[in-house]
C-alpha positions as YAML, in Angstrom:
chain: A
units: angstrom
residues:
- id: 1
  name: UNK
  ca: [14.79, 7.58, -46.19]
- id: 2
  name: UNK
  ca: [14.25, 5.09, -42.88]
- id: 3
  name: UNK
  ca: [10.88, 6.15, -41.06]
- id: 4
  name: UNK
  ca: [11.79, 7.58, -37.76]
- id: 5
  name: UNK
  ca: [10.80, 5.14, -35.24]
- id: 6
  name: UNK
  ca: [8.16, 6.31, -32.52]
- id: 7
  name: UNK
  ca: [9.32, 5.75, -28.76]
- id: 8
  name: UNK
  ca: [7.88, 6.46, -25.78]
- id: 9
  name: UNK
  ca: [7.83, 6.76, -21.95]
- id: 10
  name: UNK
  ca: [5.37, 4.39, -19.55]
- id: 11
  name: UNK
  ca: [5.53, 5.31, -15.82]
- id: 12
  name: UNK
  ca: [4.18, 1.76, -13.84]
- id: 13
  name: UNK
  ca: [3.18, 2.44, -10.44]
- id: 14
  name: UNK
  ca: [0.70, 0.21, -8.14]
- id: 15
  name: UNK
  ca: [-2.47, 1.76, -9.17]
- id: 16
  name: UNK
  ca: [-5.09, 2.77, -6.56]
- id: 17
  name: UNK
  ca: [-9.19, 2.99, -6.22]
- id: 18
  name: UNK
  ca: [-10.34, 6.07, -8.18]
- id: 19
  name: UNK
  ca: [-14.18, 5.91, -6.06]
- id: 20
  name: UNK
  ca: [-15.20, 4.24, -2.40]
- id: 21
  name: UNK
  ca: [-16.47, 1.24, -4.26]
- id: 22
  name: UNK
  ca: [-13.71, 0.44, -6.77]
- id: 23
  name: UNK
  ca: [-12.28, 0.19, -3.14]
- id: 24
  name: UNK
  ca: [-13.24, -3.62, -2.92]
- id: 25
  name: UNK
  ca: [-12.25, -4.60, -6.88]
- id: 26
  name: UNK
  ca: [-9.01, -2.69, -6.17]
- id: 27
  name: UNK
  ca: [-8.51, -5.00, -3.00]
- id: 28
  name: UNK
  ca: [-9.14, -8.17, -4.77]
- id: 29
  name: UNK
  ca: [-6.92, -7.52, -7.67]
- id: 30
  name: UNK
  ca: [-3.89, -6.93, -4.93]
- id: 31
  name: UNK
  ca: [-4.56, -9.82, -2.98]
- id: 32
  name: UNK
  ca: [-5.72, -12.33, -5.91]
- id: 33
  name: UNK
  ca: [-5.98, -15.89, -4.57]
- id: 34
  name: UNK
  ca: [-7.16, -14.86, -0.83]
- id: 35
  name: UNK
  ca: [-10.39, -14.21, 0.10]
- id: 36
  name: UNK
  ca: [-11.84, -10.36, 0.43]
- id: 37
  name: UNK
  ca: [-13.93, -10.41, 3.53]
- id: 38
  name: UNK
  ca: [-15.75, -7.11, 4.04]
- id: 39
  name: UNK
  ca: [-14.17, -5.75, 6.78]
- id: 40
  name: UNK
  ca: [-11.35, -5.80, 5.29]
- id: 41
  name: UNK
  ca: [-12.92, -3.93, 2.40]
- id: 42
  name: UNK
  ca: [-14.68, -1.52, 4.98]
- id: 43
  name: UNK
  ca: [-11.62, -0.90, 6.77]
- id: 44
  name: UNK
  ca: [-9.75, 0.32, 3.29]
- id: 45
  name: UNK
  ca: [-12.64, 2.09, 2.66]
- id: 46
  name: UNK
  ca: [-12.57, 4.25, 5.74]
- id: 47
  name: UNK
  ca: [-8.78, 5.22, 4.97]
- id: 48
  name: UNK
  ca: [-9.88, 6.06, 1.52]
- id: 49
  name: UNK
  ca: [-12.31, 8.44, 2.81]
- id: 50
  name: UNK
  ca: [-9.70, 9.84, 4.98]
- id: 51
  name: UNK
  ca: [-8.05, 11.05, 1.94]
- id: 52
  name: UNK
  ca: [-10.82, 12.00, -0.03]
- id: 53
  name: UNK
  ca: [-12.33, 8.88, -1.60]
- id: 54
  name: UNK
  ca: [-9.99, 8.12, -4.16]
- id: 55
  name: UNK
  ca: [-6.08, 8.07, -4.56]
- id: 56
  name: UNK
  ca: [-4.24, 10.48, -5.89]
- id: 57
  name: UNK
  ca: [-1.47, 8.24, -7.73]
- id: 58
  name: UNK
  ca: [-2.66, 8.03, -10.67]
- id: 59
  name: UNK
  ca: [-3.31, 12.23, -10.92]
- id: 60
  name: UNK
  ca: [0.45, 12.54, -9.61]
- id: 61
  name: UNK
  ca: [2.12, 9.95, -12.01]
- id: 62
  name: UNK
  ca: [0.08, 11.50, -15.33]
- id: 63
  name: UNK
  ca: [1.49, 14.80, -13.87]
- id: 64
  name: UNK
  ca: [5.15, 13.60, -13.64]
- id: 65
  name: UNK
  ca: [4.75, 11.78, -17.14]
- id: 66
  name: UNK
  ca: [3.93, 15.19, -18.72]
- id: 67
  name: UNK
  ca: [6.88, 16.69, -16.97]
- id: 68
  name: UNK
  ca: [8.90, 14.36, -18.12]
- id: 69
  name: UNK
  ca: [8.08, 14.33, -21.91]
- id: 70
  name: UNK
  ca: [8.48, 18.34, -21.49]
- id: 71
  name: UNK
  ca: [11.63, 18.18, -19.85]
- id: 72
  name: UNK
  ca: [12.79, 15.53, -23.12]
- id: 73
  name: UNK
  ca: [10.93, 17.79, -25.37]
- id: 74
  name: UNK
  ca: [12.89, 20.81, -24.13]
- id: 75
  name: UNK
  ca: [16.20, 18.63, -25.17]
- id: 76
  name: UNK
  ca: [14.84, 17.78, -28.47]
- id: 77
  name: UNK
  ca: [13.77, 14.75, -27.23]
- id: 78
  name: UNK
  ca: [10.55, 13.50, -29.19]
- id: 79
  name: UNK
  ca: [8.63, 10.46, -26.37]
- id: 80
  name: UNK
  ca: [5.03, 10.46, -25.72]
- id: 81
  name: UNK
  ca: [4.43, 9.88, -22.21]
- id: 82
  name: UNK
  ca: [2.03, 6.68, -20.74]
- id: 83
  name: UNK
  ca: [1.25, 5.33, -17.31]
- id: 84
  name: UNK
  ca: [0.36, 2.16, -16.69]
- id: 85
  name: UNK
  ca: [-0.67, 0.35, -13.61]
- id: 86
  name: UNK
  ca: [-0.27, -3.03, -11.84]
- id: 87
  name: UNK
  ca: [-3.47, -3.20, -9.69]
- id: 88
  name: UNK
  ca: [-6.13, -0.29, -11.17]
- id: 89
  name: UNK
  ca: [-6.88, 1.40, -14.31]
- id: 90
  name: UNK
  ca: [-5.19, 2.03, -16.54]
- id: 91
  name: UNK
  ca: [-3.58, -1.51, -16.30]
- id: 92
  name: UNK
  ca: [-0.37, -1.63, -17.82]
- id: 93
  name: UNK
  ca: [-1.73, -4.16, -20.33]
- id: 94
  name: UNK
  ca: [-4.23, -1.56, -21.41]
- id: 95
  name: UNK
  ca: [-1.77, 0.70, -21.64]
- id: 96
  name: UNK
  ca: [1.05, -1.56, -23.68]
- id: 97
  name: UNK
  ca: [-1.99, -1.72, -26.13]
- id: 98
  name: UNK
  ca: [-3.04, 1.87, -26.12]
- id: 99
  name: UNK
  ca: [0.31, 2.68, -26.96]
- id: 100
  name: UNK
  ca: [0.89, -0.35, -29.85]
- id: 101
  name: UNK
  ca: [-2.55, 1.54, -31.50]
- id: 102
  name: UNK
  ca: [-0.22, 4.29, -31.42]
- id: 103
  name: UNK
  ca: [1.85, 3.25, -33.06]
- id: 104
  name: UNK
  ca: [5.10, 3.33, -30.19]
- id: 105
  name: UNK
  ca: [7.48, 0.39, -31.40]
- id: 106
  name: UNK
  ca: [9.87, 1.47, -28.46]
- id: 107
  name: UNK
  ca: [9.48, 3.07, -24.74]
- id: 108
  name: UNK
  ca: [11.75, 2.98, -21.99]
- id: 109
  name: UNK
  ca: [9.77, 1.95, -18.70]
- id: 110
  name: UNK
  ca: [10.41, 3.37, -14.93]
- id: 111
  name: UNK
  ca: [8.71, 1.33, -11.95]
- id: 112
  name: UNK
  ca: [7.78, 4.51, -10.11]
- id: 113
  name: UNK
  ca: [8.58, 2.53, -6.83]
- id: 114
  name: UNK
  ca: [12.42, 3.90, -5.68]
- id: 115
  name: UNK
  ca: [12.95, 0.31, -4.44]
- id: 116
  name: UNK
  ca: [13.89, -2.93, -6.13]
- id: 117
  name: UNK
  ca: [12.58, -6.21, -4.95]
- id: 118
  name: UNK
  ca: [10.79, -9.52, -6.82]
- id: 119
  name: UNK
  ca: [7.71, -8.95, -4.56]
- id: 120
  name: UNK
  ca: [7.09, -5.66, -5.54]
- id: 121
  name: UNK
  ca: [9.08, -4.50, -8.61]
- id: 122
  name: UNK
  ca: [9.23, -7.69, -10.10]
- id: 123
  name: UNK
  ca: [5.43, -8.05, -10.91]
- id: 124
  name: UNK
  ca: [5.83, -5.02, -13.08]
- id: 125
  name: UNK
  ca: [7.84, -6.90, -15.48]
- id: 126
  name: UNK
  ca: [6.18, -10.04, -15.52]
- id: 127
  name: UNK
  ca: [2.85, -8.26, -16.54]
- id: 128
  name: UNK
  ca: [4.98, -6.78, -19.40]
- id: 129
  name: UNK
  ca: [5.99, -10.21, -19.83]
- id: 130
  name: UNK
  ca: [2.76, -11.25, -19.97]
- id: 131
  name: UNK
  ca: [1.85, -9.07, -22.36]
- id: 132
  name: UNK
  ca: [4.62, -9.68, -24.86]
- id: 133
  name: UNK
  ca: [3.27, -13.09, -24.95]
- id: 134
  name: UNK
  ca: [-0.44, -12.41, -25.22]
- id: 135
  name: UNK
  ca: [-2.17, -12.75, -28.91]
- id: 136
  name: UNK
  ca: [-2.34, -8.91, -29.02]
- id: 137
  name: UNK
  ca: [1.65, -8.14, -28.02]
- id: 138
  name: UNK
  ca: [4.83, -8.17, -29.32]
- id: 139
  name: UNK
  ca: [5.29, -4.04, -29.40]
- id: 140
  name: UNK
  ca: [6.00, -1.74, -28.19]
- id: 141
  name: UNK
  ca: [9.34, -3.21, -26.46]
- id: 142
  name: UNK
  ca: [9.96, -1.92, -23.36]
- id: 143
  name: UNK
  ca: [12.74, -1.48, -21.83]
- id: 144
  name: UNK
  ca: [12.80, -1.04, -17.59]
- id: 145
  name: UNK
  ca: [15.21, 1.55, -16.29]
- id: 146
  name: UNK
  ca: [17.10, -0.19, -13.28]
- id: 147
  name: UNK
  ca: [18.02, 0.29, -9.76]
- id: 148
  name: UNK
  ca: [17.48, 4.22, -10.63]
- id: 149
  name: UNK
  ca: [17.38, 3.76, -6.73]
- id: 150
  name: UNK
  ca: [20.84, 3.96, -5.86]
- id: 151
  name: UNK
  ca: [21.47, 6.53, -8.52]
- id: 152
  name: UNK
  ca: [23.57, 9.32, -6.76]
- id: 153
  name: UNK
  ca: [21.28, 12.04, -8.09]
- id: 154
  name: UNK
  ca: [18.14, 10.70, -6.35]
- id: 155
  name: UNK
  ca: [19.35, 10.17, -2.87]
- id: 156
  name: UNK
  ca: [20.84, 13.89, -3.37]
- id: 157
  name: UNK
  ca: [17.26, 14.76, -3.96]
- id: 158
  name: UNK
  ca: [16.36, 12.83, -1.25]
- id: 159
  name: UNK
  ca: [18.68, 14.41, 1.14]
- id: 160
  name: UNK
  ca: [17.67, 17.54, 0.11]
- id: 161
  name: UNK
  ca: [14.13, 16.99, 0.95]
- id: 162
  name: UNK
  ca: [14.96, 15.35, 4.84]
- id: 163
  name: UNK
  ca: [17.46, 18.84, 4.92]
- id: 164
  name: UNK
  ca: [14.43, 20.94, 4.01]
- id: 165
  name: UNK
  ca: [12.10, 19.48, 6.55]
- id: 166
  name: UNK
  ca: [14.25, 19.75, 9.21]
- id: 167
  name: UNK
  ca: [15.21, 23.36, 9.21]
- id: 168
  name: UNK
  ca: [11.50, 23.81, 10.21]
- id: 169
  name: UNK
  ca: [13.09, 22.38, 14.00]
- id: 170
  name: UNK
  ca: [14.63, 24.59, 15.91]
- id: 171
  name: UNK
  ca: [17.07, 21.91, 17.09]
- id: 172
  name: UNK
  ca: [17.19, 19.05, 14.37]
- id: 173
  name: UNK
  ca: [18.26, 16.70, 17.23]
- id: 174
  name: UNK
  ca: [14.71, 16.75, 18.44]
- id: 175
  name: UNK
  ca: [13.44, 15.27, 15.12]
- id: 176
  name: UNK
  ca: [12.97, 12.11, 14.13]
- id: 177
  name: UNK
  ca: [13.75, 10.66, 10.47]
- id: 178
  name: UNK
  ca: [12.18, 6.88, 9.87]
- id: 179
  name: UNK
  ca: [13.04, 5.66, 6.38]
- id: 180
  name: UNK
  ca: [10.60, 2.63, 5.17]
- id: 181
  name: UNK
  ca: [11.75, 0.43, 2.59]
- id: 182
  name: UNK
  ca: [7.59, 0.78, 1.02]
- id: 183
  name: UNK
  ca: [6.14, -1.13, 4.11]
- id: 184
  name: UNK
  ca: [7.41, -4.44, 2.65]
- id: 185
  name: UNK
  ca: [6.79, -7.10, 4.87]
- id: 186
  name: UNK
  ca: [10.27, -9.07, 5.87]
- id: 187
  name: UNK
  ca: [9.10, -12.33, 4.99]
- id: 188
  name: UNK
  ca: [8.72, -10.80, 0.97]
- id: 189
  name: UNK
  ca: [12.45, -10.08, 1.57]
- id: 190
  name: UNK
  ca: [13.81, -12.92, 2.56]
- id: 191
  name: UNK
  ca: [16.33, -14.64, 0.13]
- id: 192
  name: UNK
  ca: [15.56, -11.41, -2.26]
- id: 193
  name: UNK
  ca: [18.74, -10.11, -3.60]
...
């Protein structure tokens, strides 16, 4: 009888300072090789405290993992459910090995960002990368869903949500919609297919 191999699901997402003074290591790990000066660091800080002194990204994607292994669950579906992130805890390489103690030899990986570029969805994979290569990797294998994006079920969701919003106006025409492709600076984009 073959053992039934364990799988699981790792939701990546940016990461984001959990306190006001994670706020300057959190900075530092985004921006790497510049320096941190400290009003940049006070500046951050103050639009942390706007929204409570901490993000609330890595609350959300834990809630949205759990959803997710219920929703499998519900199909018969047996996944544990990870997050990982690029820039805070829990890194994604403390997360690969959380889930090789574990015992996951397979997990299928979503970049919780809906857009696909090197600059910004690429890093995910090279830190997965990375980690297949370290002493301590070589499981679990992940595999990245793709360009989920341009799947024809999200932008209906999408839609949806813009629809919603604007039946609040009494005349849509006198609302606004700006779509932002995750404030990515042009020059990132340039020559990025």
């Amino acid at each position: 009888m073959s053992k039934k191999k364990k799988k699981a699901i790792i939701l990546l997402a940016f990461g984001g300072a959990d306190s006001i003074e994670s706020v300057g290591p959190f900075v530092t790990n985004i921006i790497k090789n510049r320096k941190v000066t400290p009003e940049l660091v006070s500046k951050i800080e103050e639009r942390y405290k706007l929204i409570g002194g901490k993000s609330p990204l890595l609350e959300t994607t834990i809630e949205q993992a759990a959803a997710i292994k219920k929703i499998l669950a519900d199909k018969g579906l047996e996944y544990e459910a990870y997050v990982g992130m690029r820039y805070w805890h829990p890194y994604i390489k403390e997360t690969l090995a959380q889930m090789k103690a574990d015992g996951i030899e397979e997990a299928v990986g979503v970049i919780m960002s809906p857009f696909t570029s090197r600059v910004s969805t690429g890093g995910y994979e090279e830190d997965i990368d990375e980690w297949y290569r370290s002493p301590d990797g070589g499981r679990p294998r992940v595999e990245i869903v793709k360009n989920w994006h341009i799947n024809d079920l999200f932008i209906e969701a999408v839609i949806e949500n813009i629809e919603a919003e604007l039946a609040h106006f009494e005349n849509k025409d006198d609302a606004l919609v700006i779509l932002s492709s995750h404030s990515l600076p042009w020059v990132a984009l340039e020559g990025d297919p």
